[in-house]
C-alpha positions in Angstrom: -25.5 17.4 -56.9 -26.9 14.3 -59.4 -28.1 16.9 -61.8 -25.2 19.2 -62.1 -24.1 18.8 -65.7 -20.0 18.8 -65.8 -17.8 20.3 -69.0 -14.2 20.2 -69.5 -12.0 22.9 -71.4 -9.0 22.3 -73.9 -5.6 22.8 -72.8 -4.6 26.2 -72.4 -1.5 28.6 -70.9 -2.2 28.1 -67.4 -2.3 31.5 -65.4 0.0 30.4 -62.2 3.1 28.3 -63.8 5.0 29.7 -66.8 5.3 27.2 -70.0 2.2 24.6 -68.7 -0.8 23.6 -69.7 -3.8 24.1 -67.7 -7.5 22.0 -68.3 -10.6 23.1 -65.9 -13.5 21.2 -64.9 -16.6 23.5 -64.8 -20.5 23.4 -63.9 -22.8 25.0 -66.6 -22.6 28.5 -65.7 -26.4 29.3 -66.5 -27.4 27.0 -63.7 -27.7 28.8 -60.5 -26.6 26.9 -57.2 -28.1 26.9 -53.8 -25.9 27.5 -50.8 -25.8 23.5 -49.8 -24.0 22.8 -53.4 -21.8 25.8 -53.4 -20.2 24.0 -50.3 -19.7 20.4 -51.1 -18.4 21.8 -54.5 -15.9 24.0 -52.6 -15.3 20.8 -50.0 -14.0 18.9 -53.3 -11.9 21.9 -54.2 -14.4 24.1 -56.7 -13.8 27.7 -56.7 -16.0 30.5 -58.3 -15.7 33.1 -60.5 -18.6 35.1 -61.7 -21.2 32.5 -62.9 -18.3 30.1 -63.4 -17.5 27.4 -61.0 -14.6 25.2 -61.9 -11.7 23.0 -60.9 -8.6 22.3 -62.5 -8.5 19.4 -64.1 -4.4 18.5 -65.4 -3.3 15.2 -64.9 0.0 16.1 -65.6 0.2 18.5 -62.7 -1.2 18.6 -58.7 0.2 22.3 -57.6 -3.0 23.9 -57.4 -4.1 23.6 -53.8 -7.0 24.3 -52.7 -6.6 26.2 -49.4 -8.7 27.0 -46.1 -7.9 28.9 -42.9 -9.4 26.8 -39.7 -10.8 29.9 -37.8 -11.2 28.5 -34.6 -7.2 27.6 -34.6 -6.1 30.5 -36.4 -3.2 32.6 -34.5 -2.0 35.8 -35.8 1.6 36.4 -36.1 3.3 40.0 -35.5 3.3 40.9 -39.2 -0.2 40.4 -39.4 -0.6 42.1 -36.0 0.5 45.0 -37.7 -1.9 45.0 -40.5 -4.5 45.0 -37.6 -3.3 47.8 -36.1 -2.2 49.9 -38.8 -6.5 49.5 -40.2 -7.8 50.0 -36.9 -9.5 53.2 -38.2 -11.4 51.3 -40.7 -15.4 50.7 -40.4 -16.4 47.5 -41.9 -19.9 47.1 -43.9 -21.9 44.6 -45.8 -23.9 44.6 -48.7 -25.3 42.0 -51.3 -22.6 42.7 -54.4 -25.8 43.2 -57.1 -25.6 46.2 -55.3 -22.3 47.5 -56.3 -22.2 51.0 -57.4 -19.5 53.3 -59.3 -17.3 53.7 -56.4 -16.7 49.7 -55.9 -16.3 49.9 -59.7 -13.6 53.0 -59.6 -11.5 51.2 -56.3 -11.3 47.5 -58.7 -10.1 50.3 -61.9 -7.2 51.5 -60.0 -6.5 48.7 -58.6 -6.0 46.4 -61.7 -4.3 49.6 -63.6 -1.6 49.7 -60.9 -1.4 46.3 -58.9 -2.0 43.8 -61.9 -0.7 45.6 -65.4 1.2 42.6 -66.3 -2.4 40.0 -65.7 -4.8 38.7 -67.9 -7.1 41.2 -66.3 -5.8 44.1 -67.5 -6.9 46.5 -68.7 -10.2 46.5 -66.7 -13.3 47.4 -67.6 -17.2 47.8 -66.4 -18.0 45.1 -68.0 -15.6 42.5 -66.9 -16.0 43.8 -63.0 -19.7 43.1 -63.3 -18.7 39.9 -64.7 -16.3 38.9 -62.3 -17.5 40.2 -58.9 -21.0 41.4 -59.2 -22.6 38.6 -61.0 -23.1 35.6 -59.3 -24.7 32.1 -59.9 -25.4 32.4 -55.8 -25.3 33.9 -52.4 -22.1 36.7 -52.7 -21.4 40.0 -50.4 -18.9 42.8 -50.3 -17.3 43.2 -47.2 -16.2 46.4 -47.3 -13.4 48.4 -45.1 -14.0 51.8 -45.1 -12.3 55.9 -44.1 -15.1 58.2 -43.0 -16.7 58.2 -47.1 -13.7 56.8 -48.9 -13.6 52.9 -49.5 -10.7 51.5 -48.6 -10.6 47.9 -49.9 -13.1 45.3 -50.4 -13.3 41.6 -50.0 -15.7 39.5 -52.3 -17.3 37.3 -50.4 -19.6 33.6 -51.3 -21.5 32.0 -47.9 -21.0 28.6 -47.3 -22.8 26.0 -44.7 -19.5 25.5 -43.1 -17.8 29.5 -43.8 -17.3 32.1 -46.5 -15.4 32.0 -49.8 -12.8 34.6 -50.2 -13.2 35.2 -54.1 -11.5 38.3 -54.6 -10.3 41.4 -52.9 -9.0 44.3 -54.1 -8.1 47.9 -52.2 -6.6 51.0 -52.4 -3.3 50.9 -54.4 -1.6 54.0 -53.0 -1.2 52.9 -49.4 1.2 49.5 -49.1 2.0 50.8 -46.1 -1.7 49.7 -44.7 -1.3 45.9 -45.5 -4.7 46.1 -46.8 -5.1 42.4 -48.5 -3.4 41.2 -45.6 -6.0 43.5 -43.6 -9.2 42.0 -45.6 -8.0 38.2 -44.9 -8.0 39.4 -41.2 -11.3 40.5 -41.5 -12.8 37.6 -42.9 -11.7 35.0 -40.3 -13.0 37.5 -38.1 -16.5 38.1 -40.0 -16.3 33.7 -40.2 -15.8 33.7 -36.4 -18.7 36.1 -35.2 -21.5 34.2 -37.3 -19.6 30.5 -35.9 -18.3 29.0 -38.9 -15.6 27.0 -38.9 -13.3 28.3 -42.3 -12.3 30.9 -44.8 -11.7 29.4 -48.0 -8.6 31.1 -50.2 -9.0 29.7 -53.3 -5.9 27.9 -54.8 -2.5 28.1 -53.4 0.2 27.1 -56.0 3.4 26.5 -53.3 6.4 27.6 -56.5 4.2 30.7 -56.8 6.2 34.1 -55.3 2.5 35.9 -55.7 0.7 33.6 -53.8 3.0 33.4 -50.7 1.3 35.1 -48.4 -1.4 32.4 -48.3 1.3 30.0 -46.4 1.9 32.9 -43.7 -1.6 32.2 -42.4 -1.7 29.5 -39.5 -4.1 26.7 -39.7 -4.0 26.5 -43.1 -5.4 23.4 -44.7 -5.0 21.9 -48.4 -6.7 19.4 -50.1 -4.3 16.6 -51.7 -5.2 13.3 -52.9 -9.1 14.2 -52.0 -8.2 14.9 -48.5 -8.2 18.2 -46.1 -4.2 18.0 -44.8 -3.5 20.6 -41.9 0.1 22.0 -42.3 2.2 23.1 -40.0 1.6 27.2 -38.6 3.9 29.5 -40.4 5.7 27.7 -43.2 9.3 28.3 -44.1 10.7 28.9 -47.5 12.7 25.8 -47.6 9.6 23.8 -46.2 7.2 25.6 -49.0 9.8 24.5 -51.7 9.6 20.8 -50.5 6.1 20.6 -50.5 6.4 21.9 -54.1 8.5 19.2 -55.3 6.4 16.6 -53.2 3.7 17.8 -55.9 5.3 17.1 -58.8 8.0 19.0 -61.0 6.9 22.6 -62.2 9.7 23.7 -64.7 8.3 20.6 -67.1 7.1 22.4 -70.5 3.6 21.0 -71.9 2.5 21.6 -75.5 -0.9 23.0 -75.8 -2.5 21.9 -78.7 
């Protein structure tokens, strides 16, 4: 961790809160990172993404959260009962993700094209998927849900000492009726559970964020604030998601990026 040189990018439009300004810490991305550092970094709130990893670093602003699920205290509620049973005819599989292949690539085209038209990922390309999910600066899988031969969805995966990183999943766009990200989250905890490790890490929950949502509807969900992993209560209301948004500081505040 001593020889991990840090830089720091200029403000820019920050991808989760209209109208602010968004700085983020980041390691330099052409050092690869053992599994041991990957976790402390993630244990001080560092997420990946492709050979990036990186914080957010705005002192004007505290509603990025990191998040983790506490698998040994997780309880399913009915709606996600329902995702369960709804994918039951699904096979999961494994593989390294330097070994993805034109179908993981097609699945991640669709699913940009009609899920996320309005993001800064569209349109996708080759390219940018190898970028973002195949490359990796260390230990990543897909874990993959699959129909007899057709792929289903697929979760993005980075192992940790104490769990796995959830970095991105994506799935079939054609069938909301599966609850297939809700599905993959499922699936993790349960992948986390069988090899005895204690959490799945979300990445950054932003509480005034509609998208982001469905991270509070997972129970024993834990944030970092002030340097500190907080447990918060199972299930969160709306009303109790908005207070904990204003504890954090106000978000309709316009910052000038210069």
């Amino acid at each position: 961790m001593k020889d991990i040189q840090y830089y720091i990018t200029p403000p820019h439009q920050c991808s989760y809160i209209e109208g602010r300004a968004a700085r983020m810490v980041f390691l330099d991305p052409v050092k690869r990172i053992d599994t041991v550092t990957l976790s402390e970094l993630s244990r001080q709130g560092f997420r990946r993404s492709g050979d990036f990893v990186y914080r957010p670093e705005c002192n004007h602003c505290r509603q990025c959260l990191s998040a983790r699920i506490r698998v040994d205290s997780f309880k399913i509620n009915s709606s996600q009962q329902k995702a369960l049973k709804r994918n039951k005819d699904l096979r999961l599989e494994t593989r390294a993700t330097y070994h993805a292949t034109d179908v993981h690539y097609q699945l991640y085209e669709r699913y940009i094209r009609l899920r996320h038209a309005d993001g800064d990922m569209y349109p996708p390309s080759r390219e940018q998927f190898e970028k973002f999910l195949v490359d990796s600066c260390t230990n990543s899988f897909f874990l993959e849900m699959w129909l007899g031969d057709q792929l289903m969805a697929v979760a993005t995966c980075d192992h940790l000492d104490d769990g796995i990183s959830a970095v991105y999943t994506f799935f079939d766009p054609d069938l909301p009726q599966r609850s297939l990200g809700t599905f993959a989250i499922l699936q993790q905890i349960e992948w986390a559970k069988r090899n005895q490790l204690p959490y799945v890490y979300l990445g950054y929950w932003v509480p005034s964020a509609p998208k982001m949502k469905y991270k509070a509807q997972f129970a024993a969900l834990e944030v970092l604030m002030n340097g500190q992993w907080t447990c918060l209560p199972d299930h969160l209301s709306d009303q109790e998601i908005e207070e904990l948004s204003k504890s954090l500081g106000p978000v309709n505040q316009m910052i000038q990026i210069y």
